[in-house]
C-alpha positions as CSV (number, residue, x, y, z in Angstrom):
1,X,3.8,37.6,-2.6
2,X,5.2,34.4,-1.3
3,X,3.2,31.2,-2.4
4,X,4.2,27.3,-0.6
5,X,6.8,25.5,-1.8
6,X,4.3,22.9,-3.4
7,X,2.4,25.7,-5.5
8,X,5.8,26.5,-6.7
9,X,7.0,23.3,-7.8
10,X,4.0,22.3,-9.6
11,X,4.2,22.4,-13.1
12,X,1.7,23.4,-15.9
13,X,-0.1,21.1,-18.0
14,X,1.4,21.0,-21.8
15,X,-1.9,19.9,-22.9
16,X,-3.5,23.7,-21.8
17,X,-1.1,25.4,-23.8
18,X,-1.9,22.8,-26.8
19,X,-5.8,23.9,-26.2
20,X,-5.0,27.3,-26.3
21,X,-3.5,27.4,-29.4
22,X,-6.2,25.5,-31.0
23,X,-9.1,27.7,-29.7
24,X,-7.3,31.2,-30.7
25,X,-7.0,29.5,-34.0
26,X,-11.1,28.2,-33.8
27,X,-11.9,31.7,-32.9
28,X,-10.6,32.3,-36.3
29,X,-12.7,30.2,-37.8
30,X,-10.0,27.3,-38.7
31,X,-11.5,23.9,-38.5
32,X,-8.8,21.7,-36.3
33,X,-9.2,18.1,-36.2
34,X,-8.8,18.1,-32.1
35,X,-7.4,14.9,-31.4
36,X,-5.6,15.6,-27.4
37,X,-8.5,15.5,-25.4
38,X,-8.6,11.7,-23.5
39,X,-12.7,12.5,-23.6
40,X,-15.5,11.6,-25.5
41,X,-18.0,13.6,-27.6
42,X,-21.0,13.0,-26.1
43,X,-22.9,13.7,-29.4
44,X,-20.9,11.3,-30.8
45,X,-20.5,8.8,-27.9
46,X,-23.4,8.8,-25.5
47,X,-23.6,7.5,-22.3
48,X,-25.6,4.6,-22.1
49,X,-29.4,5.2,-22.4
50,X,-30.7,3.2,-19.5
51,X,-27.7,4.6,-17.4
52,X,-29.2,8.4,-18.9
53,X,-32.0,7.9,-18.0
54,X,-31.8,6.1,-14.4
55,X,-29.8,9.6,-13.7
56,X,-32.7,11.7,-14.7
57,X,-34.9,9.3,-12.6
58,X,-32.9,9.6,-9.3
59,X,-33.0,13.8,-9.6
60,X,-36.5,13.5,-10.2
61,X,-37.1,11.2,-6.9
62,X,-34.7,13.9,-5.2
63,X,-31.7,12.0,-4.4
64,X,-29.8,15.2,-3.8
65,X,-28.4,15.1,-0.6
66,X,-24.5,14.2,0.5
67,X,-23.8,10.0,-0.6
68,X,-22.2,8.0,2.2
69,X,-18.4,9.1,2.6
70,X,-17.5,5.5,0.9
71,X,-19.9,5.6,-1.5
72,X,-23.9,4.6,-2.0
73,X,-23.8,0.8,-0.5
74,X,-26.3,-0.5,-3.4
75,X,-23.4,1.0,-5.8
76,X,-20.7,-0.5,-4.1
77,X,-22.4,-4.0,-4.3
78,X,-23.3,-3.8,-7.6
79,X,-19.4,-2.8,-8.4
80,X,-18.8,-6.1,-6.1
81,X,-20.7,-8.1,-8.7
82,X,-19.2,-6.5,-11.2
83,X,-15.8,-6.9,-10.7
84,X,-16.6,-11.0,-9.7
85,X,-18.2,-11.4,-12.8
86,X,-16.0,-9.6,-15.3
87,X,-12.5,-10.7,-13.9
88,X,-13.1,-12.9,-11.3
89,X,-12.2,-10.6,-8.3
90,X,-13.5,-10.9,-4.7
91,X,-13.8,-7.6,-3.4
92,X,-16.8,-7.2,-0.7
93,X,-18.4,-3.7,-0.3
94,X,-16.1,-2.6,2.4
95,X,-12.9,-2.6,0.3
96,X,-14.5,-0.6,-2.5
97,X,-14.3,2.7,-2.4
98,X,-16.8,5.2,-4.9
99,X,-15.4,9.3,-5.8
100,X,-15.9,11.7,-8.6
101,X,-14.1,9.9,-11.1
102,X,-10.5,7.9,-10.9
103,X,-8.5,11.7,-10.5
104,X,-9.2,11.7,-6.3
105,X,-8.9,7.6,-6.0
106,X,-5.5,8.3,-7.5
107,X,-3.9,11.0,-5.3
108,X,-5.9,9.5,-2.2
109,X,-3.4,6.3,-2.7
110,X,-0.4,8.6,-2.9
111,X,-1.5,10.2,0.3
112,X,-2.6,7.1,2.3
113,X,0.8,5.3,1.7
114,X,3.6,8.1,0.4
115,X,5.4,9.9,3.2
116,X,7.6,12.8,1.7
117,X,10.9,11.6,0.7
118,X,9.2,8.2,0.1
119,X,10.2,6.7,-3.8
120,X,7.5,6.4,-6.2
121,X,8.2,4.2,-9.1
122,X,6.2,4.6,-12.7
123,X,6.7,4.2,-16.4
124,X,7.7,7.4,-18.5
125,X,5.7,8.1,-20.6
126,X,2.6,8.2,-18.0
127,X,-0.4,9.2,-16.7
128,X,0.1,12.3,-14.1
129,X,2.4,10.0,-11.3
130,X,5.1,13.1,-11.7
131,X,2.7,15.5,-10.9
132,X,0.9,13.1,-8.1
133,X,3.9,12.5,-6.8
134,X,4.6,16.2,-6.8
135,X,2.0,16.9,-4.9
136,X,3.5,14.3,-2.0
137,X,6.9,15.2,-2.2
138,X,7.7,12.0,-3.2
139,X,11.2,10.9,-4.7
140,X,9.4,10.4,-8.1
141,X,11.8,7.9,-10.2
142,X,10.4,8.0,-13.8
143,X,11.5,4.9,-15.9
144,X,11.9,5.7,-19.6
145,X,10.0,2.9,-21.9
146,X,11.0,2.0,-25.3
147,X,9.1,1.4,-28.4
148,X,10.1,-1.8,-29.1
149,X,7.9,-2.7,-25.8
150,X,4.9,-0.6,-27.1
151,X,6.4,1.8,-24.1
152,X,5.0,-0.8,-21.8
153,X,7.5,-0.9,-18.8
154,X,9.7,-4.7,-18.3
155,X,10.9,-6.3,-15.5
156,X,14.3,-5.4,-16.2
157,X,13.8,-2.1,-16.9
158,X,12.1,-1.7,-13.3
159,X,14.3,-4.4,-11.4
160,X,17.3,-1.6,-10.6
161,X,14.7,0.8,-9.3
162,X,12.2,-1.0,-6.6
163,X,14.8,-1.3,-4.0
164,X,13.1,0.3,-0.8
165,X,10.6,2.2,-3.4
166,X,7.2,2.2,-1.1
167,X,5.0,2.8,-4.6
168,X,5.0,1.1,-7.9
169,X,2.4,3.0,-9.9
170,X,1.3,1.2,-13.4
171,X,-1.3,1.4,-16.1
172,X,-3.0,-1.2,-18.6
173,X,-4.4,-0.4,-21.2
174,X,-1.8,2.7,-20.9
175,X,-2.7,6.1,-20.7
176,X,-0.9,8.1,-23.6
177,X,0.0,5.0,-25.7
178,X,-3.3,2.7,-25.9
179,X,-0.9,-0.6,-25.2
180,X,-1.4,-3.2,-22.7
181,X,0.7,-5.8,-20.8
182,X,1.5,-8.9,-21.9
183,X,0.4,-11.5,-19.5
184,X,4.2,-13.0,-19.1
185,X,5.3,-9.7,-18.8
186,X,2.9,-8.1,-16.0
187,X,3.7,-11.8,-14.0
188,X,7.7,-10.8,-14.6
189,X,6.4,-7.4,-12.6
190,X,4.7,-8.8,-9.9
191,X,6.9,-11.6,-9.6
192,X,9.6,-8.7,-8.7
193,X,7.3,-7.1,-6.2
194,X,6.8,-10.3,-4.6
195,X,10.4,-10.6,-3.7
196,X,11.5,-7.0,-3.0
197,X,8.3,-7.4,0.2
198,X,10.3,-10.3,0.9
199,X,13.3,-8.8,2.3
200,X,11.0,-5.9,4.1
201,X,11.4,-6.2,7.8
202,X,7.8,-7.1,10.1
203,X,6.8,-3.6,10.9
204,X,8.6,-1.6,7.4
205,X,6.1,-0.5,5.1
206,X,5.7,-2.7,2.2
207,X,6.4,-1.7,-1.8
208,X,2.6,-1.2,-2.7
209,X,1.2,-1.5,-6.7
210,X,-1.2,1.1,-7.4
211,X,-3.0,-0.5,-10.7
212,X,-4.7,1.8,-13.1
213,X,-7.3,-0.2,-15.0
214,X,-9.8,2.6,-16.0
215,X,-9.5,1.1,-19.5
216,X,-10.0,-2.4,-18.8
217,X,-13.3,-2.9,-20.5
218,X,-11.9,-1.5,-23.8
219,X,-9.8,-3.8,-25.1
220,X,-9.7,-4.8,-28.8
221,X,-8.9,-7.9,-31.3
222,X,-7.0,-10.4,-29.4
223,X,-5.6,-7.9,-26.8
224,X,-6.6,-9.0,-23.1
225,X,-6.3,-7.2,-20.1
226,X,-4.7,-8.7,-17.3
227,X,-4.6,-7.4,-13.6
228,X,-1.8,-8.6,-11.0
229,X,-4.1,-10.1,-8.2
230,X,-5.8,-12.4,-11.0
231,X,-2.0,-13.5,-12.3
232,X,-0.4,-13.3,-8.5
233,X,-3.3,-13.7,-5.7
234,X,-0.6,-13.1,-2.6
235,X,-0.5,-9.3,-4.4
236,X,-3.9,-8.8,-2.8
237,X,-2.6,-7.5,0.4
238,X,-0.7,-4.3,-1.4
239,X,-2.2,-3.4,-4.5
240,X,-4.7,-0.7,-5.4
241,X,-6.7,-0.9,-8.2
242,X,-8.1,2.7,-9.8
243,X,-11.1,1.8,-12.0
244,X,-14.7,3.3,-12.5
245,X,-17.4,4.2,-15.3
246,X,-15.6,7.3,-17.0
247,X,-14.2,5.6,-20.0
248,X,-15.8,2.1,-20.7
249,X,-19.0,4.3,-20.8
250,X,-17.9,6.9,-22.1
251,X,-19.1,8.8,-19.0
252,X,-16.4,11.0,-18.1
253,X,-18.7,14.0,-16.8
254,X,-20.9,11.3,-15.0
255,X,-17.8,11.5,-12.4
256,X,-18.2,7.7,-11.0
257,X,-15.2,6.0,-10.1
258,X,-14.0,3.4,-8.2
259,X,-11.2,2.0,-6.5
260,X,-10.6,-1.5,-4.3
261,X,-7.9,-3.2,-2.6
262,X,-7.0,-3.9,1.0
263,X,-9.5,-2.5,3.3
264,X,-7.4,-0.7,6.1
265,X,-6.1,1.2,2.9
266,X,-9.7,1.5,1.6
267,X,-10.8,2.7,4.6
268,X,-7.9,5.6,5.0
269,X,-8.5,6.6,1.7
270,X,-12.0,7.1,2.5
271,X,-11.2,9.3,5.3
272,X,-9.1,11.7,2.9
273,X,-11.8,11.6,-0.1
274,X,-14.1,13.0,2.7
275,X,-11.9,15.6,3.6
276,X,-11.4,16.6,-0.3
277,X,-15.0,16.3,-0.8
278,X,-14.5,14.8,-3.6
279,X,-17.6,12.6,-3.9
280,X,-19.7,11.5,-7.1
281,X,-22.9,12.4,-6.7
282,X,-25.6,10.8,-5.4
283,X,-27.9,10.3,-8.3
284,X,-25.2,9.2,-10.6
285,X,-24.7,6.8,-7.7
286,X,-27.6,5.5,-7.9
287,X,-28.3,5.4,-11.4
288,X,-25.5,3.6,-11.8
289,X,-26.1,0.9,-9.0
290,X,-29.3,-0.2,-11.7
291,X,-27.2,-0.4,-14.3
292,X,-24.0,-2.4,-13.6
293,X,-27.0,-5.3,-12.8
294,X,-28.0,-5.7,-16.2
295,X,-25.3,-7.7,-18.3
296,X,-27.1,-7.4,-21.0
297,X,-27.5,-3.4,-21.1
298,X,-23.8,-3.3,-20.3
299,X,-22.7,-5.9,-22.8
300,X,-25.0,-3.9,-26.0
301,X,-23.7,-0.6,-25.1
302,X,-19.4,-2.3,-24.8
303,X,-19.9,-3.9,-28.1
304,X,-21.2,-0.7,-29.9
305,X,-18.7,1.8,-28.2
306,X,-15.7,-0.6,-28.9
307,X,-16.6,-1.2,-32.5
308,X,-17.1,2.6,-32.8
309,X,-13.7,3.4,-31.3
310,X,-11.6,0.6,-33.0
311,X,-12.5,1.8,-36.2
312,X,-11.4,5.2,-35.6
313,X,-7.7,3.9,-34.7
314,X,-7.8,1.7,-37.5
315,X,-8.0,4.2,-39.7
316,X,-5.7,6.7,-38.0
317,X,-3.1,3.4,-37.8
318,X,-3.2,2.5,-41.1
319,X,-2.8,6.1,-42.4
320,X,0.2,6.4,-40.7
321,X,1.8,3.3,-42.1
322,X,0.9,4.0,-45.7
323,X,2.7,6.9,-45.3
324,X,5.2,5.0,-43.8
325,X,5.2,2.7,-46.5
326,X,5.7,6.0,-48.9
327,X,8.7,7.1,-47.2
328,X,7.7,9.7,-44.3
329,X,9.3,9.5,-41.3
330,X,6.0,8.5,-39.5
331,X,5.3,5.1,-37.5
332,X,2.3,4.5,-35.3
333,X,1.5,1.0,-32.6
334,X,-1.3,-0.9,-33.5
335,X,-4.0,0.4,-31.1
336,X,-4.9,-2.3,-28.3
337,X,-7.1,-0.2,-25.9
338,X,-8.2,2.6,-24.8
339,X,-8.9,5.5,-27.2
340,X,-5.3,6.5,-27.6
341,X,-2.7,5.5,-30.8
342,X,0.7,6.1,-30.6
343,X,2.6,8.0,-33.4
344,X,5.5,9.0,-34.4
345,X,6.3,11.7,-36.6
346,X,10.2,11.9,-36.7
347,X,10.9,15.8,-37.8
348,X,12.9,17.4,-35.5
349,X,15.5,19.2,-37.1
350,X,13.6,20.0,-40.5
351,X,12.6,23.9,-41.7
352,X,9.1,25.2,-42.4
353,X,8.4,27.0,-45.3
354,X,8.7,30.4,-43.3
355,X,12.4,29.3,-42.6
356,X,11.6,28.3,-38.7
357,X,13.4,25.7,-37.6
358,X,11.6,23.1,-35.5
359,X,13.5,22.3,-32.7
360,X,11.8,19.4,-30.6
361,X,8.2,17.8,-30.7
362,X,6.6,20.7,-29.3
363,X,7.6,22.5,-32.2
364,X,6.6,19.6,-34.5
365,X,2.9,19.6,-32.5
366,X,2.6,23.2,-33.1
367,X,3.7,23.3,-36.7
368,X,1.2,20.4,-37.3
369,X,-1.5,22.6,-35.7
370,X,-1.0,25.4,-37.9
371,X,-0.5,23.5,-41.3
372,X,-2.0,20.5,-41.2
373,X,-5.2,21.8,-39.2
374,X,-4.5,19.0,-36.9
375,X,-3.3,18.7,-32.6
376,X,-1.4,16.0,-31.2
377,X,0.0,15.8,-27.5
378,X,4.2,15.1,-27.7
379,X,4.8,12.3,-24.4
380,X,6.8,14.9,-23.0
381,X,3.4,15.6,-21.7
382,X,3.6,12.7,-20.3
383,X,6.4,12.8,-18.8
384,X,9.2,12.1,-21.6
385,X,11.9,14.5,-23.0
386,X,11.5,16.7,-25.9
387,X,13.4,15.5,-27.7
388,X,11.2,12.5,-28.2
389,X,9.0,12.3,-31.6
390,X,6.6,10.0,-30.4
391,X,2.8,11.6,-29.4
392,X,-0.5,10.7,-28.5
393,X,-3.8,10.9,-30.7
394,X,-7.0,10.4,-29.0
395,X,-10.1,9.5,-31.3
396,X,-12.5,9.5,-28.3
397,X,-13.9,13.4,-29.5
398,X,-13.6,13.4,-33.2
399,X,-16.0,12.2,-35.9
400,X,-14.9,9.0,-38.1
401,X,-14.9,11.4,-41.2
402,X,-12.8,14.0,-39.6
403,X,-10.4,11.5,-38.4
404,X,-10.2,9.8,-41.8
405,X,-8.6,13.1,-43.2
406,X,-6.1,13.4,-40.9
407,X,-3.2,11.4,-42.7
408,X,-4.0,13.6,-46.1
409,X,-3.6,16.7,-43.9
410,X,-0.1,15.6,-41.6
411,X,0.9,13.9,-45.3
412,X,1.0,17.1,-47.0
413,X,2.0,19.3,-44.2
414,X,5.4,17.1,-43.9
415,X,6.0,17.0,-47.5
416,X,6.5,20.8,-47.3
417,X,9.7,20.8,-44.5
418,X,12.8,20.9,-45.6
């Protein structure tokens, strides 16, 4: 029977057909070093403890019932004083807006500002703007990224493509790779935004930024996040920011997020986040609210999950280069945030040893699964062709001592193509 043009369109997630592969093969009893999933084992990574048990608290005091439409006002002022204190941004209560995690602050943007037709510019590889845009019948207009910038999208690169676009959509620390911006770069970016509002007539709609920062707190060495507001403050009047608790707390099923930015846009995205119901629940609300108050709490529990999660991509990164460094055709980017590390594993073209020939990355992915015990996700996931070797690991749901394995296990899978 005849579905809507939208359901048609859409396409499948890669990343289900990865999962079912690796659960067929778990239901044999194969042990697979699971490394696709952007979550967190919550054995190995809880959520904080005085956030655990502040949630436990509010059920028991039977805050059950429906949150405010924009979110628990003690929550939003505590986000308030968060976001002032941690990067020096002024955002009262009314331009923040609380949902069940980032996913609904995300499409509510596309939907407050996108009309169908409208262009929609992001970075390939990325985070879900294809399908997002999609869903809007947006002119999606993907702009391929390059290793040599960490896949981090330039000025130039973007410059040709902004030109009456109503949505730039970006992404630091960057969901598949793990890299970040450079400060000169991201100011490059906005300086270009700055001038295409400029020739916008009074009335047109402006180019808006939606900024994804939902891995802002988990930033390694050196590495420092930088937002566009902070670097250009005339930016406050058309960018978005999508943030919340699900990664820097490793709280993804705590389903908190929030976003801020210009309150007319705030407040319509409110308004469509009630319609989707797509609330995060009161108690988690709440228990939140308490803990964002106590810097110290926050600070103890950043510290340990960082130190935790860089040492899992250290390991992973310096795998790949020793085998590197022994000749494979591997590379990986030295992780900067997030939980992701970007590898390369340049095999397209070569022969198993039953004589199949692997074609493009998903073949290389699914060949890795099988021999080396170990999953990947290939950026055409994310939005890239097949053709390119380049995939995301994320350490986020794997033990240390699983993870340390891995380069053995891909080493002596490759050395077996032909």
């Amino acid at each position: 029977m005849s579905i809507s043009k939208l359901a048609q369109n859409l396409s499948g997630s890669e990343i289900i057909k990865i999962a079912g592969e690796i659960n067929e093969l778990k239901k044999q009893g194969q042990n697979i070093a699971n490394l696709t999933i952007g979550d967190f084992n919550s054995n190995l990574y809880p959520i904080p403890a005085p956030l655990k048990a502040g949630i436990v608290d509010a059920y028991a005091h039977n805050q059950t019932n429906y949150p405010s439409a924009d979110g628990e006002l003690i929550l939003r002022q505590s986000v308030s004083a968060f976001l002032n204190e941690r990067m020096g941004l002024e955002y009262p209560a009314n331009q923040i807006l609380i949902s069940g995690g980032s996913r609904p602050l995300i499409y509510s943007t596309f939907l407050a500002i996108v009309d169908p037709g409208d262009k929609v510019v992001f970075p390939g590889p990325s985070w879900n703007n294809n399908h997002y845009s999609d869903l809007t019948s947006a002119n999606a207009v993907m702009v391929q990224t390059r290793p040599e910038n960490n896949f981090m999208p330039t000025a130039d690169e973007l410059r040709p493509h902004l030109k009456g676009a109503t949505l730039l959509a970006l992404c630091s620390p960057l969901n598949p790779t793990g890299t970040m911006f450079k400060k000169k770069d991201l100011e490059e970016i906005c300086d270009l935004v700055i001038a295409e509002n400029k020739t916008r007539a009074a009335g047109e709609k402006p180019l808006y930024l939606l900024y994804d920062q939902i891995y802002s707190q988990l930033t390694f060495g050196s590495h420092e996040h930088f937002n566009p507001v902070t670097l250009r403050p005339q930016l406050k009047d058309v960018t978005i920011f999508v943030d919340g608790s699900s990664k820097c707390f490793a709280a993804t099923g705590v389903r908190v997020g929030w976003g801020f930015g210009p309150a007319h846009i705030i407040e319509n995205m409110k308004a469509i986040v009630g319609h989707m119901g797509a609330w995060a629940p009161k108690p988690e609300q709440v228990a939140m609210a308490e803990f964002l108050k106590h810097d110290d709490q926050v600070n103890e529990y950043l510290e340990d999950l960082k130190a935790k999660v860089q040492d899992s991509l250290t390991v992973l990164h310096e795998g790949f280069q020793q085998m590197k460094a022994d000749g494979l055709q591997v590379d990986s980017i030295e992780p900067m945030g997030a939980i992701y590390l970007t590898i390369k594993v340049d095999y397209v073209g070569k022969t198993t040893p039953e004589g199949d020939l692997l074609k493009d990355s998903t073949d290389v992915n699914f060949y890795l699964i099988k021999e080396a015990k170990v999953a990947l996700v290939p950026f055409s996931a994310f939005g890239t062709g097949h053709d390119v070797c380049w995939f995301r690991a994320s350490v986020g749901a794997t033990s240390l001592d699983d993870i340390k394995e891995v380069p053995g296990r891909i080493k002596a899978a490759l050395e077996k193509l032909k």
